[in-house]
C-alpha positions in Angstrom: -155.2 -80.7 97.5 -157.0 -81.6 94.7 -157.5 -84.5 92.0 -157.0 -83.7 88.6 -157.5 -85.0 85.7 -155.3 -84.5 82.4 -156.0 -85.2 79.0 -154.0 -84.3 75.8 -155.6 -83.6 72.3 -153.9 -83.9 68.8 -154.5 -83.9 65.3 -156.5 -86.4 63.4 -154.6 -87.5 60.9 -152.6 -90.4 61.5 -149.4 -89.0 59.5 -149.7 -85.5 61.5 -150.5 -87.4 65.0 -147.2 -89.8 64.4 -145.1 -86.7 63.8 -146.1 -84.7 67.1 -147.4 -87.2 69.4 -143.7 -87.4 71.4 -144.2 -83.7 71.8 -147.3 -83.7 73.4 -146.3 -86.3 75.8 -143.2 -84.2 76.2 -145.2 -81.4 77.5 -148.0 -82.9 78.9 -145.0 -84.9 81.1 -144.1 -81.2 82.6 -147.3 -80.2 83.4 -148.5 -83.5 85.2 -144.8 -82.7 87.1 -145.9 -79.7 88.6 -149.2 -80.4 89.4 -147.8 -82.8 91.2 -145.2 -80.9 92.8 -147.9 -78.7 93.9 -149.3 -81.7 96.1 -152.1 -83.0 93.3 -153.0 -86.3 92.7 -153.4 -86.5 88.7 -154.6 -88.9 87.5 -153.2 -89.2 83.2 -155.6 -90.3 80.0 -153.8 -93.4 79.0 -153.4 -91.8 75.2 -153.3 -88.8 73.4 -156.7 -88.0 72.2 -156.6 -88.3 68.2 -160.0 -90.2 67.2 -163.4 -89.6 67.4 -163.2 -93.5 69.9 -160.7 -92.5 72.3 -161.9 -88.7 72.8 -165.2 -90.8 74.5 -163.0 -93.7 76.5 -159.9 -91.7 77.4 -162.4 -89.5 78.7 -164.8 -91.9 80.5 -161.6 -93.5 82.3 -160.7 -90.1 83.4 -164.0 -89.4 84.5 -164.7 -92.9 86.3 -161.3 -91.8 88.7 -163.8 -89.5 90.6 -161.8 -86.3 89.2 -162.6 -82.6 90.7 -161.6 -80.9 87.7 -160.6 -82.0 84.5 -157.8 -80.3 82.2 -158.6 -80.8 78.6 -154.2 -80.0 77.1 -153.6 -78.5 73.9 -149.8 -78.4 72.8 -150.6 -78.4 69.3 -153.5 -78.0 67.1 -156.3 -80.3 67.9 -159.0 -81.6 66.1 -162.2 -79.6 68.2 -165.2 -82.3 67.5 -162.3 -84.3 70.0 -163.0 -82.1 72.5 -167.0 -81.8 72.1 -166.9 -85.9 72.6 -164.6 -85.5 75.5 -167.0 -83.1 77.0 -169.5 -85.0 76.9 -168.3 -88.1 78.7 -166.8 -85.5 81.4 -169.5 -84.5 83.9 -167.6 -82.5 86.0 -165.3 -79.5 85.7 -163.7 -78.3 82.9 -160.3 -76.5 82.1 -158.7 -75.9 78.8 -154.8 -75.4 78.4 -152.7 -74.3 76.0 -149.1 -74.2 75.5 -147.3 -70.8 73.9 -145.2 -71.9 70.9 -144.6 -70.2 67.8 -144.1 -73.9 66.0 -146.8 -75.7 67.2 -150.5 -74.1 67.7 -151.7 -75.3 71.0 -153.8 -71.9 71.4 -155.5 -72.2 68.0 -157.0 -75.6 69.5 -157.5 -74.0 72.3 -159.9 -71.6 70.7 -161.5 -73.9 68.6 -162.5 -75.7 70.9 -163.7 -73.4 73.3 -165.6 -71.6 70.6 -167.4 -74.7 70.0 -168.0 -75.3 74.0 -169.4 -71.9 74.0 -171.8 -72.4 71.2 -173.6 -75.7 73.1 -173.6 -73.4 76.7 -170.8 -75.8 77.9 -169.2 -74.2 81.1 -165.2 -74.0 81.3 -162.3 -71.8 81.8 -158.8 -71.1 79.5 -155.8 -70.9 80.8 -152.4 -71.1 78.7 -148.8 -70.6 79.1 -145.4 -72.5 80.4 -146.0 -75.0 82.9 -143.0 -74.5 84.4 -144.4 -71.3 85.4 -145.3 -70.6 89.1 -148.1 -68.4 88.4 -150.3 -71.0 85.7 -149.9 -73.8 88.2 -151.1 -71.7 91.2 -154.3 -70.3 89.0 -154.7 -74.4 87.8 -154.6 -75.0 92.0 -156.7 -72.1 92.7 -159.4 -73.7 89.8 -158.6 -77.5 91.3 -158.9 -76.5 94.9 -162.5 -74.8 94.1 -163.6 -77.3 92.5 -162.8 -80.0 95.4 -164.7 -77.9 97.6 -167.6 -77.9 95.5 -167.7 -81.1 94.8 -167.4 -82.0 98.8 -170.3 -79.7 99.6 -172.5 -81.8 97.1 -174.1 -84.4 99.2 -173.6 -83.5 102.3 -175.8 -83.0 105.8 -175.9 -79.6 107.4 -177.2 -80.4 111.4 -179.8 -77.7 112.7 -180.0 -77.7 115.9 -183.0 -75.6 117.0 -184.7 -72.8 115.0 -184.6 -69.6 113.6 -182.8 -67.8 117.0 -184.5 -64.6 118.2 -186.2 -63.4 114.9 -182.7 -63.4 112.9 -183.9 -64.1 109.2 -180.3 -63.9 108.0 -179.6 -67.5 110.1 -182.9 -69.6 108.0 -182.1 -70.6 104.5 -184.7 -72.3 102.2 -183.7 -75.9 102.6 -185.0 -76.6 98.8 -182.6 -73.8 97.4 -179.7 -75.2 99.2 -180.5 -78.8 97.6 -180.8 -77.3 94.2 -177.8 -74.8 94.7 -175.3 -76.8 96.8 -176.9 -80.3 96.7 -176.7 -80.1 100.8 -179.7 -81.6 102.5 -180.6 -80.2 106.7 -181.3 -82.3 109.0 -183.8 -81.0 111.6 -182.4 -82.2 115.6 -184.3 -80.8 118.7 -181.7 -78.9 121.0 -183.8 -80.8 123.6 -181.4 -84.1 122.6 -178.7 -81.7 123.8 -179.9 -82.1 127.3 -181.0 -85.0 126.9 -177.5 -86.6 126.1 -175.9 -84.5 128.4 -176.6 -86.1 131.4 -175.9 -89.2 129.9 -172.0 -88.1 128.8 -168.9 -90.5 131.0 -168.4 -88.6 134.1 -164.8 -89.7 133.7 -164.7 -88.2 130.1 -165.9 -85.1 131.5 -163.4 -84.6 134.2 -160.5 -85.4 132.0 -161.7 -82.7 129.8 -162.3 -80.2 132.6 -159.0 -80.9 134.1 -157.3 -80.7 130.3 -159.0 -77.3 130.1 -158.0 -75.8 133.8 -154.4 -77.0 132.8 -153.4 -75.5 129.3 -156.1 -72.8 129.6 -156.6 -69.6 132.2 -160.0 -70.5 134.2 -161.4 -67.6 136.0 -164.0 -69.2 138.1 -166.5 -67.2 140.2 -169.0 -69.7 142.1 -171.9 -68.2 140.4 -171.9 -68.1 137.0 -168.8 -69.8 136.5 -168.4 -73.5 138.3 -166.7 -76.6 137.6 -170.0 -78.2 137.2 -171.0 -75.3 135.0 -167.9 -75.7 132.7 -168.4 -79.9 133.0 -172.1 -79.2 131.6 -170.7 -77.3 128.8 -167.9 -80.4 127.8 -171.2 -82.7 128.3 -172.5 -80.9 125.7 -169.9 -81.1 123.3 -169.7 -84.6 123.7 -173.4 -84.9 123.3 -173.2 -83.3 119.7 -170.1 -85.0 119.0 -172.4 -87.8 119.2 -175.2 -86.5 117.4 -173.0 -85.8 114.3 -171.7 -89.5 114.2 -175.2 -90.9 114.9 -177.1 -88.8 112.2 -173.9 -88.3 109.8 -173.8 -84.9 110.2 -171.2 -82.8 108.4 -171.3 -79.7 109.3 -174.1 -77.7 111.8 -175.5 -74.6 113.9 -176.8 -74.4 117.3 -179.7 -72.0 118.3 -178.8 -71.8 121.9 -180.5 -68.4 122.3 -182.8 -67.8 124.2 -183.3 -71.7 125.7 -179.9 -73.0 126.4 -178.5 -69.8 127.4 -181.3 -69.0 129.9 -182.0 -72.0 131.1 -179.4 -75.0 130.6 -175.5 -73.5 129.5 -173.9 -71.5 126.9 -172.8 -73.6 123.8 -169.5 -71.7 123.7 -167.4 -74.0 124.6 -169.1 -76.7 122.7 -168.7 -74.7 119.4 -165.1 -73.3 119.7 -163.7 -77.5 119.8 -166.3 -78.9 117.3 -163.9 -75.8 115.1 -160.6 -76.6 116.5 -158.3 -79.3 115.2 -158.1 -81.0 118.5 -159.7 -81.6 121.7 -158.5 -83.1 125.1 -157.9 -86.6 123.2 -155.6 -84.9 120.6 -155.4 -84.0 116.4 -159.0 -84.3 115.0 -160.8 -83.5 112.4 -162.6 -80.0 112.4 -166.3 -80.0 112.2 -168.1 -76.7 111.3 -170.2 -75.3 113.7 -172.3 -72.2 113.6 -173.5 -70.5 116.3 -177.6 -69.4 116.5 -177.9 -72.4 113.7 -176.6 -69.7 111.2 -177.5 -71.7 107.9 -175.8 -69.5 105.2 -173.2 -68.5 107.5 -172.1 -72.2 108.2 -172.4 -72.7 104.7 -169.8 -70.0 103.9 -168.0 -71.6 106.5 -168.1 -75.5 104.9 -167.2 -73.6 101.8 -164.3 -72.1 103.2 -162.8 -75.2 104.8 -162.6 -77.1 102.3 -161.3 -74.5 100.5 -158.4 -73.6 103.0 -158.0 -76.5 104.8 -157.9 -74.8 107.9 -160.5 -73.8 111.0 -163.1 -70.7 109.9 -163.4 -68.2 111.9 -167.3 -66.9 113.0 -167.9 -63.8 114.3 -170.1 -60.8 114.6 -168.9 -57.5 112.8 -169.2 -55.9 116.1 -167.6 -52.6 116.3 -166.0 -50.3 114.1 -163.2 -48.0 115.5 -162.9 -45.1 113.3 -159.8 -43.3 114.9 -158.0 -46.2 114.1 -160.3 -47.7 110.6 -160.0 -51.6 112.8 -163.3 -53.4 113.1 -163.8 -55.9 116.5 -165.0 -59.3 115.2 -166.5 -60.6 118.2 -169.0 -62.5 119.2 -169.8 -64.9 122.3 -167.4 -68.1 122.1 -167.7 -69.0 118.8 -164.0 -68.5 117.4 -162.0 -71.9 117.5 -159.0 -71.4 120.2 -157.3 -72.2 117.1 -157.2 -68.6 116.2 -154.9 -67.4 119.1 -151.9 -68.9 117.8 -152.9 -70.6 114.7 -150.5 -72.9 116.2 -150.7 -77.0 115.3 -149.7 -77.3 119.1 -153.2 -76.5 121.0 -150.9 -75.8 124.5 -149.7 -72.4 122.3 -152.8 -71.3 121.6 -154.8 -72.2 124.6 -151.9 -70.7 126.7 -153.6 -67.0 125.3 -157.5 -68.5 126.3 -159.4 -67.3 129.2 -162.7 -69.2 130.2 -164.5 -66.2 131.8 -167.9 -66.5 133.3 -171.1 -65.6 130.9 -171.9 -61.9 131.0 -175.5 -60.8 131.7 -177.3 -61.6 128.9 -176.7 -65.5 129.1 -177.9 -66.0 132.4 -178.1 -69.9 132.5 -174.2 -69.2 132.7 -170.6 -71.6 132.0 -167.5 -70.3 130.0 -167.1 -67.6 127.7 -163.9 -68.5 125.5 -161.6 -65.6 125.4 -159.2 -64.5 123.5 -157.9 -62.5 120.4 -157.0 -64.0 117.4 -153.0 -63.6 116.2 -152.2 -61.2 113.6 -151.8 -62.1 110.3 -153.9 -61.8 106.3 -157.5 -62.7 105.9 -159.7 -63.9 103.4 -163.7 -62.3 104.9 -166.3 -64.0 103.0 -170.0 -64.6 103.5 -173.1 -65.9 101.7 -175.5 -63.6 101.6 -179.2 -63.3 99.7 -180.4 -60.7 97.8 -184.2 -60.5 96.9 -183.5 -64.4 97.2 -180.5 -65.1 95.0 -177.6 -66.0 96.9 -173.9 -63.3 96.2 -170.8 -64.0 98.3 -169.7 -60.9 99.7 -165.5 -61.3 99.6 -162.9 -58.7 100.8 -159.2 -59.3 102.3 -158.0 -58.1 105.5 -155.6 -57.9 107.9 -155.7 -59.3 111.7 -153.8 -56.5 113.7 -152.5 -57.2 117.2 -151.1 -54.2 119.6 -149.7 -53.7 123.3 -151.5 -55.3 125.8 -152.9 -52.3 127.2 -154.1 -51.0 123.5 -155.9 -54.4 122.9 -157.3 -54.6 126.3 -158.9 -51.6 126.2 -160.1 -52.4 122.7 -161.7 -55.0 123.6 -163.2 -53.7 126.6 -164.7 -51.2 124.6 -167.3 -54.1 123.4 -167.3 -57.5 125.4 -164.4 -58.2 126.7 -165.4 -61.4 127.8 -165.5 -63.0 124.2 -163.1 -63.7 121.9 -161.9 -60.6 119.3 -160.7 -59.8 116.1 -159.1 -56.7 115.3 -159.4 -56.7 111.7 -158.7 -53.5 108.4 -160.9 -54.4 105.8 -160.2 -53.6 102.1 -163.6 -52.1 102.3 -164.5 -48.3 102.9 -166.4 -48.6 106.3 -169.6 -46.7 104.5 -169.4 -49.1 101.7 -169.5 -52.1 103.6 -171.7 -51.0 106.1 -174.6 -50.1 103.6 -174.4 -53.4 102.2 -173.3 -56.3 103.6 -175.6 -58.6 104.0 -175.6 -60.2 107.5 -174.4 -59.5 111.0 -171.9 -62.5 111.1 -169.1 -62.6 109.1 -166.3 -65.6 108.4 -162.5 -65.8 107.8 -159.6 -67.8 106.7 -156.2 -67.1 107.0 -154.3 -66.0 103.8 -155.4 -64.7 100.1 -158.1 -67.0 99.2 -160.3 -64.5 97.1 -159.4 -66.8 93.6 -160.2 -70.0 95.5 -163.7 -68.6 96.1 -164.9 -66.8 93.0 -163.6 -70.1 91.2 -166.1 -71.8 93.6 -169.0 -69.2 93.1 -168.8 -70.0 89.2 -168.7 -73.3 89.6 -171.9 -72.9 91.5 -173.8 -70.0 89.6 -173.1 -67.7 93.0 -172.5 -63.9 91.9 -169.4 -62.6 93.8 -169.8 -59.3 95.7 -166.3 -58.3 96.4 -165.4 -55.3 98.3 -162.5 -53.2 97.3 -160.7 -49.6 98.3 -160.1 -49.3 95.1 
């Protein structure tokens, strides 16, 4: 979760402040209670704000604890120039909160001093009622938790391995509008070091991960496209960029792969569905964000997402759209972490539904195709997009269907049944989303995130695009 910061404002007059001050505490006592209940670390201003002096160094103290959102608290009427000094010493985030009491006017200093925040162009967001309420302390989480991911985005390294692949413009960014934007800086790697390292990986590592693979997962090899040294060329490969992020600090990436890996050396499929899962063949890790044909804004969505949800991100082409039955197939070649099958924490569940079929014709360089199709279950589809160069996120819920085995085979044999497959309903008319989304790739999280991520796209100046059927 997230850490928040929490500071109370009162009156300025010292006979008023004595009289209400055990009040406020009172209430800001609740309220740091159930953020905490909610799984925050807050972090408390050490008094009520009621001087000009401690406005600045509650606020600085609050600030200098590395915060992702700060709540300015208004149980009773405040003096507003308190806040205005407040705001300034706070550099990050804000959120103003009031109470609802007929006795003591927490909104009226709420409204003051957003009215005066408003008038110097200072960004924030109101919220007010009863902490004890579910429904304020999920919208303060939903404000928190976006601003955690923003913050988390700001400084980091996005990997690009390779160029812009086969003419797609909608995988290049502008590098200097993603510093300026997200404060994200790219790192430019030749897939050539994929090779490269490739050989060099542990032989023994290799075959433990190989045998790991043929154990929990189905492996259909065929001697041609498909081989045990085939599938060990594809684990070198992960373990090459596993060591390509530690060496160059890399926090999230994209591979090109097409058309040079995939004609000539190996598909990166399997290297791209583990660099998304939560574990490899040593165990519990720590997901890394990986798009396929070094997708910039797409990974980005991703990075967003994660840190939003705290869970893999699904990637995937919007491939198909079955009409008779209003479903869309999210597919595309290896990319979804095996994750997705089960959304299990126990990787034997989910990779007990994966299939490591040979490549299909267009990747004739060959290795494994991860198959499966992802578990049922509510969606949060989001992506980045640009429009005549400013950036929207295009946001919708779904739902991840499932049906009898011979319905979803022949699904997914409708497309390529080879890859891995969503079956997803949109809450988006198929002509509206289809005349204008953005991008062929698309990304999900599991669950309602959509106030998560228009909290984020305000914190960064992103316009939200949200499709509805309403």
């Amino acid at each position: 979760m997230a850490r928040i910061g929490v500071i109370s404002f009162s009156d300025g007059r010292d006979y008023v402040h004595d009289g209400i001050v055990d009040f406020i505490r009172r209430t800001e006592d609740t309220l740091v209670a159930r953020l905490a209940d909610a799984g925050h670390e807050v972090v408390r201003g050490k008094q009520v704000v009621s001087s000009n002096t401690l406005a600045t160094s509650v606020a600085r103290e609050v600030a200098a604890a590395g915060v992702d959102l700060t709540v300015f608290h208004y149980a009773v009427w405040a003096f507003p120039h308190f806040t205005m000094l407040a705001a300034g010493a706070t550099p990050g985030p804000l959120l103003l909160l009031s109470n609802i009491d007929p006795v003591q006017p927490g909104m009226v200093g709420m409204l003051a001093a957003g009215g005066a925040l408003d008038q110097i162009g200072r960004a924030h967001t109101r919220l007010w009622g009863d902490p004890e309420q579910r429904d304020l302390v999920d919208a303060i989480t939903a404000r928190a938790t976006a601003a955690a991911a923003v913050a988390r985005l700001r400084g980091a390294t996005f990997g690009r391995f390779g160029g812009r692949p086969m003419g797609m413009n909608t995988a290049v960014a502008n590098t200097d509008q993603w510093q300026r934007l997200f404060g994200v800086d790219v790192e430019e790697i030749d897939q050539w070091e994929i090779v490269r390292r490739a050989d060099l990986a542990d032989a023994a590592e290799v075959r433990l991960a190989r045998e790991w693979l043929e154990r929990h997962a189905t492996v259909h090899y065929d001697g041609k496209k498909l081989t045990p040294e085939l599938l060990e060329r594809q684990i070198r490969s992960y373990l090459a960029v596993r060591e390509l992020i530690d060496e160059w600090h890399l926090d999230f990436s994209g591979i090109k792969g097409q058309p040079e890996l995939t004609q000539y050396f190996a598909t990166m499929d399997i290297t791209e569905a583990f660099l998304n899962d939560p574990y490899d063949w040593h165990g519990p890790k720590e997901t890394h964000v990986c798009a396929t044909e070094a997708d910039m804004d797409g990974a980005l969505t991703m990075q967003l997402l994660k840190h939003i949800a705290g869970t893999p991100v699904l990637f995937a082409d919007v491939r198909h759209y079955h009409a008779d039955r209003d479903i869309w197939d999210l597919c595309n070649s290896g990319q979804h972490a095996t994750w997705y099958a089960a959304r299990s924490d126990d990787p034997a569940e989910n990779l007990r539904r994966v299939h490591l079929y040979p490549e299909v014709f267009f990747f004739p360089a060959g290795g494994a195709s991860v198959h499966h199709l992802a578990a049922p279950g509510q969606m949060t589809l989001a992506r980045l997009t640009r429009r005549d160069g400013a950036y929207r996120m295009q946001l919708m819920l779904g739902e991840f269907e499932n049906y009898d085995d011979a319905t979803n085979e022949t699904l997914m044999r409708q497309s390529t049944f080879e890859w891995p497959h969503a079956f997803a309903r949109l809450d988006a008319p198929a002509d509206d989303f289809l005349s204008r989304f953005g991008a062929n790739h698309i990304h999900a999280v599991p669950g309602d995130r959509r106030a998560e991520v228009r909290a984020a796209c305000e914190l960064l100046g992103v316009t939200v695009d949200e499709f509805t059927r309403g």
